[in-house]
PASEBA-1860 file (N, C-alpha, C; in nm, 3 decimals):
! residues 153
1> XXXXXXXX> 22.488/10.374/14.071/22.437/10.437/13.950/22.372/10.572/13.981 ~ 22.322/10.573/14.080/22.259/10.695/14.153/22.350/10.796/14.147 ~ 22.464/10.740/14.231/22.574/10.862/14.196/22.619/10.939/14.067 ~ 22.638/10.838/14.001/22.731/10.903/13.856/22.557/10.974/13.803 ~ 22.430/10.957/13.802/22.322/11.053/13.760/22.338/11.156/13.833 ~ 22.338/11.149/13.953/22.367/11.303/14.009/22.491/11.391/13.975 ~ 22.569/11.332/13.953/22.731/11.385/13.876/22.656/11.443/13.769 ~ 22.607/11.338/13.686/22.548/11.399/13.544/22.518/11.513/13.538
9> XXXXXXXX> 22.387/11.575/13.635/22.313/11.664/13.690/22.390/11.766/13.724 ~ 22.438/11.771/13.858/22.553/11.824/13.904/22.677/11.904/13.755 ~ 22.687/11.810/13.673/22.792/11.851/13.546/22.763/11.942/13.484 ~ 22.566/11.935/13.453/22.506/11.986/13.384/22.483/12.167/13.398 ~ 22.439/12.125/13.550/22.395/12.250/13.599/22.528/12.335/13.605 ~ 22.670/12.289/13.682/22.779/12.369/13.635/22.759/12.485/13.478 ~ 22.752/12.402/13.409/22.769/12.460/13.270/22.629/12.564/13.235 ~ 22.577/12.551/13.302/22.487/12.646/13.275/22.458/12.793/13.342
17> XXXXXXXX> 22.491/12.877/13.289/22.516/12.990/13.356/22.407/13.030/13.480 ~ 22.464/13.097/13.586/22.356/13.076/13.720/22.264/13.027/13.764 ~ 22.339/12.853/13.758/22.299/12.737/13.853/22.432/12.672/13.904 ~ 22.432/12.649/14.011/22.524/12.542/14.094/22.463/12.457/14.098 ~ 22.560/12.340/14.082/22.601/12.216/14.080/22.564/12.173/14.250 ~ 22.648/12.286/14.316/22.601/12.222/14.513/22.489/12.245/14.544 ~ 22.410/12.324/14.450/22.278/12.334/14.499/22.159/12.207/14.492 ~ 22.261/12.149/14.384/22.150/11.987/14.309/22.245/11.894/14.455
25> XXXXXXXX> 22.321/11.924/14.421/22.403/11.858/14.582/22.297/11.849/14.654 ~ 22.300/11.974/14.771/22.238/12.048/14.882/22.058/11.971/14.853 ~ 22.040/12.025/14.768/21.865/11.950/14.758/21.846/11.793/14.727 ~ 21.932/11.748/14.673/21.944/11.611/14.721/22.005/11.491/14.807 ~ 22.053/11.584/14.910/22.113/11.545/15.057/22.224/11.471/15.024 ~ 22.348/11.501/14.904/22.443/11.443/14.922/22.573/11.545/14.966 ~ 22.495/11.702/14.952/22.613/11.769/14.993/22.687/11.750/15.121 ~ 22.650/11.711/15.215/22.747/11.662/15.333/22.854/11.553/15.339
33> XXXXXXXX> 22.791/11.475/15.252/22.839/11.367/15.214/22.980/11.388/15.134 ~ 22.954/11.437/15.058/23.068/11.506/15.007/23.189/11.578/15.029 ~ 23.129/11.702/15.087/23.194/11.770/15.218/23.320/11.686/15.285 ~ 23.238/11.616/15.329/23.295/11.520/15.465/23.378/11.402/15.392 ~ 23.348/11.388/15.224/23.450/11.248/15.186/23.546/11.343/15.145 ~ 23.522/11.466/15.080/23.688/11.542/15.049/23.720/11.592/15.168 ~ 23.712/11.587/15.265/23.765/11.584/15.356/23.869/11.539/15.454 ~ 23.786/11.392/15.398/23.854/11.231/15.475/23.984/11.225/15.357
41> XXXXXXXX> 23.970/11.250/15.226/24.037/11.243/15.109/24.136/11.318/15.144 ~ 24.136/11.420/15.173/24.221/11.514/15.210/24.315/11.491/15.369 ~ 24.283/11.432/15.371/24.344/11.362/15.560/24.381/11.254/15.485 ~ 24.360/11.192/15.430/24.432/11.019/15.342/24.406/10.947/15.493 ~ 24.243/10.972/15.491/24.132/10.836/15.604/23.996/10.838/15.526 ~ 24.044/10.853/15.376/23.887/10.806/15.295/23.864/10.636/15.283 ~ 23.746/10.607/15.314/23.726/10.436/15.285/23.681/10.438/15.171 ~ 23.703/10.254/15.156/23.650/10.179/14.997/23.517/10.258/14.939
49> XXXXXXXX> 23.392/10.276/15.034/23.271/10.345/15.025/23.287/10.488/14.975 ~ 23.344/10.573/15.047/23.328/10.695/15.038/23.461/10.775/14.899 ~ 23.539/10.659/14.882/23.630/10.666/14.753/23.531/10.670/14.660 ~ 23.456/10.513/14.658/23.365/10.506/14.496/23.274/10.586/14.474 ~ 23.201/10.653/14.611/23.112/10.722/14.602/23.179/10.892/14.501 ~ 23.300/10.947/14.561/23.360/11.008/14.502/23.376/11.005/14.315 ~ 23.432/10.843/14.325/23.447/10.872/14.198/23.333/10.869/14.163 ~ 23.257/10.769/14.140/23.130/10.750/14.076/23.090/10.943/14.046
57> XXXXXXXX> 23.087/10.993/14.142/23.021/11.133/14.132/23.119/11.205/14.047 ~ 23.222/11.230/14.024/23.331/11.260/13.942/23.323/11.219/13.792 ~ 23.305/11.118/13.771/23.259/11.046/13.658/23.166/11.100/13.635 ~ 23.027/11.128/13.689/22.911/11.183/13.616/22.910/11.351/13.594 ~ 22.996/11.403/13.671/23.037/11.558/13.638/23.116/11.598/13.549 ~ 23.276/11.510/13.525/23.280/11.487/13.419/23.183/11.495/13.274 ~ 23.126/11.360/13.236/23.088/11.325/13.225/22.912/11.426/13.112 ~ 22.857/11.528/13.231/22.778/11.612/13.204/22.852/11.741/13.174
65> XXXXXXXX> 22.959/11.756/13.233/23.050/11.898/13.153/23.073/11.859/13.028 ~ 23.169/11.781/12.984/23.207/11.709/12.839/23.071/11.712/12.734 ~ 22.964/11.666/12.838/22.870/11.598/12.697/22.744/11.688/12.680 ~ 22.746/11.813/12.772/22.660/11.847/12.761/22.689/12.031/12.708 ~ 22.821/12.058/12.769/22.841/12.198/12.705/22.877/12.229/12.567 ~ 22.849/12.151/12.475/22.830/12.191/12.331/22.698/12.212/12.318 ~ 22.577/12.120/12.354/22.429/12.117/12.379/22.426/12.256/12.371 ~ 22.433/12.277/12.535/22.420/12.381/12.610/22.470/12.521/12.505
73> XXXXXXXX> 22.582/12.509/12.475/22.599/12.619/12.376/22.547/12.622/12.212 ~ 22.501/12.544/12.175/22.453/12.567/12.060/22.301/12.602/12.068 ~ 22.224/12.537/12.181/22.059/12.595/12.247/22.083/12.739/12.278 ~ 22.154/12.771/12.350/22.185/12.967/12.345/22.256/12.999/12.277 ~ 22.305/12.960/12.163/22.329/13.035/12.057/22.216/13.042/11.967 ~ 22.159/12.986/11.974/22.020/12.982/11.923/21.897/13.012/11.956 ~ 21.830/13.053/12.084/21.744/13.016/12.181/21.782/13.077/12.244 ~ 21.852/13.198/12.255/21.886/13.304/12.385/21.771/13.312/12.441
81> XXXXXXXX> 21.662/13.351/12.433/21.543/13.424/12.552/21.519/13.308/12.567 ~ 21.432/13.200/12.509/21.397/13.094/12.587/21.516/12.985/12.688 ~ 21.632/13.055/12.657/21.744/12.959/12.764/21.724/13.017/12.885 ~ 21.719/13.177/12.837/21.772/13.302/12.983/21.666/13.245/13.082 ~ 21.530/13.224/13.003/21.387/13.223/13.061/21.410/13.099/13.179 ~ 21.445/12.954/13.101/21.453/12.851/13.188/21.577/12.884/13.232 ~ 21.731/12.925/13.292/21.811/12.966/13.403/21.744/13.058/13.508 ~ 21.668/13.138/13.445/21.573/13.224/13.530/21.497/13.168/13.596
89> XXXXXXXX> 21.427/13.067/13.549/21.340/12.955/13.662/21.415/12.831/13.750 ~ 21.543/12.812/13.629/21.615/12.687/13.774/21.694/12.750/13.928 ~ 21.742/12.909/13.875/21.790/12.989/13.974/21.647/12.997/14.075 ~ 21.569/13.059/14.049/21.437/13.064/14.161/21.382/12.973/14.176 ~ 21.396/12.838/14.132/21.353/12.710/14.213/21.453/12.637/14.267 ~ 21.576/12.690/14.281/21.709/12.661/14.317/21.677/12.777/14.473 ~ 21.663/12.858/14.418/21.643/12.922/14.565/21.547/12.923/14.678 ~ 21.442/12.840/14.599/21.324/12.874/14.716/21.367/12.693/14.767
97> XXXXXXXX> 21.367/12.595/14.711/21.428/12.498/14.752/21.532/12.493/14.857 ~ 21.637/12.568/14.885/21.736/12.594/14.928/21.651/12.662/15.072 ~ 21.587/12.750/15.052/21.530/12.858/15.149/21.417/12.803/15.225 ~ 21.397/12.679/15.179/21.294/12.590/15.292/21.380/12.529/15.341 ~ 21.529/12.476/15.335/21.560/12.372/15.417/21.685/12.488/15.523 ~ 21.703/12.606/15.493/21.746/12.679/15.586/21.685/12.754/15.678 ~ 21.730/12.804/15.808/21.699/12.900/15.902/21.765/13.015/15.872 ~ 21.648/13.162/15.836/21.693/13.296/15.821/21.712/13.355/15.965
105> XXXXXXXX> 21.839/13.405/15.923/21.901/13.503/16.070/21.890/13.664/16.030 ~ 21.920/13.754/16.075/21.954/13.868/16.050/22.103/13.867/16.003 ~ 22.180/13.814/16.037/22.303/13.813/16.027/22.275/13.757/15.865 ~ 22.243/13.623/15.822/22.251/13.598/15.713/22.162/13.680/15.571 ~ 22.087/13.705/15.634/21.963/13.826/15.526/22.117/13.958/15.492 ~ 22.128/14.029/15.630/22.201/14.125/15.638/22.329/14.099/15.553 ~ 22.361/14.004/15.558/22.494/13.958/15.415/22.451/13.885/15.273 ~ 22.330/13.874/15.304/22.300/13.777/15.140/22.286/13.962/15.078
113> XXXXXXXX> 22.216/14.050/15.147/22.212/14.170/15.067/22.342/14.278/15.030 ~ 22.411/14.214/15.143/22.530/14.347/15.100/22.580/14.257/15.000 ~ 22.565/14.115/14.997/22.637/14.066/14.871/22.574/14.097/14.720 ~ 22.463/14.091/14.705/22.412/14.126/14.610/22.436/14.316/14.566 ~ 22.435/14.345/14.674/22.470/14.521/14.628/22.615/14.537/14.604 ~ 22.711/14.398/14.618/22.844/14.439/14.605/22.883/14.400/14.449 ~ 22.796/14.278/14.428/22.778/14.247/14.292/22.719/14.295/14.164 ~ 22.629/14.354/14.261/22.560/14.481/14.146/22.689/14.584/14.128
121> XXXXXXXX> 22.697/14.627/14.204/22.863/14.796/14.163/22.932/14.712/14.104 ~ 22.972/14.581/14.133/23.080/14.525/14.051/23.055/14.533/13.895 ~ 22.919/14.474/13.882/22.884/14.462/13.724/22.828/14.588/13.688 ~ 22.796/14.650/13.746/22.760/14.818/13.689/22.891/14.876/13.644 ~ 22.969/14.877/13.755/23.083/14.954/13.748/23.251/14.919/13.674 ~ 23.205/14.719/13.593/23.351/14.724/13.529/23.329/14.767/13.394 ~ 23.448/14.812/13.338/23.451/14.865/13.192/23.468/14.755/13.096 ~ 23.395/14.757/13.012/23.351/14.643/12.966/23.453/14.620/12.787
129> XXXXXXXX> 23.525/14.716/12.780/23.610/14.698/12.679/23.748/14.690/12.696 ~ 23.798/14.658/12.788/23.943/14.694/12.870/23.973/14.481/12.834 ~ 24.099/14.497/12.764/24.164/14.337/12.732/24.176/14.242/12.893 ~ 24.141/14.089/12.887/24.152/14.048/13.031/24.255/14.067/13.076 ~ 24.286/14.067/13.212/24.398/14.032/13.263/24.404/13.888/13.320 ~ 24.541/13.868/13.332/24.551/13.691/13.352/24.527/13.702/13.466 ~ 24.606/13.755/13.571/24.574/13.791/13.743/24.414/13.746/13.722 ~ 24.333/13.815/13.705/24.174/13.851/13.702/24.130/13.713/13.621
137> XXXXXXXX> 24.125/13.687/13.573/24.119/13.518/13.507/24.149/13.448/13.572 ~ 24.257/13.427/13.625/24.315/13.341/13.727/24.231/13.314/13.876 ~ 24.176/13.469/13.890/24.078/13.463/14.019/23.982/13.444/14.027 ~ 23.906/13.482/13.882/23.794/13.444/13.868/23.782/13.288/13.838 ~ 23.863/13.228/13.814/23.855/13.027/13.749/23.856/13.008/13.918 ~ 23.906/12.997/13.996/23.920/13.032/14.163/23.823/13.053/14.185 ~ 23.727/13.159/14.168/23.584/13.158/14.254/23.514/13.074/14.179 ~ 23.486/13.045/14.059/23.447/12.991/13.975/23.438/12.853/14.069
145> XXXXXXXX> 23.584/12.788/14.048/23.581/12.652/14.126/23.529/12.629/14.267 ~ 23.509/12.706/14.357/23.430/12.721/14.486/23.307/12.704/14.426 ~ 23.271/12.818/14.352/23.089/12.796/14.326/23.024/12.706/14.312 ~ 23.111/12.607/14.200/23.032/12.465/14.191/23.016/12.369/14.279 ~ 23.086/12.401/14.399/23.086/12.296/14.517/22.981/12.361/14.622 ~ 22.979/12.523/14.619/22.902/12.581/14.740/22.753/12.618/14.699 ~ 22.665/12.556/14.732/22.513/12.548/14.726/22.461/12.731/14.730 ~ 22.404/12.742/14.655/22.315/12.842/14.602/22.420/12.957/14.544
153> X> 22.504/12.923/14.503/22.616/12.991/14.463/22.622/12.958/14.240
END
C-alpha cells in the first residue's frame, strides 16, 4: 500500500509544473529501487517482488496523473499566484532536501550553472508566437519523460 501512495505522490507531483516525481522518489529512498527494477525489467531477470513493487507504483502514478490533473488545473485556473507561490516552495524544499543527501563537486556546481544559463537563453530567446512544430513536441514529450524519473529535474 506504501507503494501505490508514493505512485499517488509521485503522479501528483508530475502534473504539477516544476516538481519531479524522482525527486519524491530520491527523498524517499525508493529511487534506486526503481532504477535497478527497470532495469532487471529490461534484462527480463525482474522477480515476483520487484514486478509488484513496479506495478503497485505504476498504479499509484497512474492513478495521481488521471485523478488529480483536472484538480490541479482548475486550482490554477483559478488561484494562479497562490499555486505559483506553493510550486515555488515544493521546488525549494525539493531542492534543499535533495542538496543534503548529495556531495557538491566543482564539476557538478560548474554544470548545475551552465545549465541554468542555458535555460535561461533558451526561454529568453524563443519566439513566443511562431505555430509548434511536431519535431519540437516530439522532443520535448522525450525530455519531458526523463524528467519524471530523474530527481531534481
Amino acid at each position: 500500500m506504501k507503494d501505490v501512495l508514493l505512485g499517488i505522490v509521485v503522479g501528483i507531483a508530475n502534473v504539477i509544473p516544476g516538481v519531479s516525481g524522482g525527486t519524491f522518489l530520491f527523498i524517499s529512498g525508493k529511487y534506486k529501487k526503481l532504477i535497478e527494477t527497470v532495469n532487471l525489467l529490461l534484462r527480463f531477470r525482474i522477480d515476483r517482488e520487484k514486478f509488484f513493487f513496479l506495478l503497485k507504483l505504476g498504479v499509484g502514478i497512474a492513478f495521481g496523473i488521471l485523478a488529480f490533473s483536472k484538480l490541479l488545473d482548475f486550482v490554477y485556473q483559478n488561484y494562479r499566484e497562490y499555486c505559483l507561490a506553493v510550486f515555488s516552495g515544493f521546488i525549494t524544499g525539493g531542492a534543499v532536501s535533495i542538496s543534503r543527501k548529495i556531495s557538491f563537486t566543482l564539476s557538478s556546481i560548474l554544470t548545475s550553472i551552465s545549465a541554468f544559463v542555458v535555460s535561461l537563453f533558451l526561454f529568453l530567446s524563443t519566439p513566443k508566437d511562431l505555430p509548434p512544430d511536431y519535431f519540437i513536441l516530439i522532443l520535448g514529450g522525450i525530455f519531458a519523460a526523463f524528467s519524471m524519473v530523474l530527481p531534481g529535474i
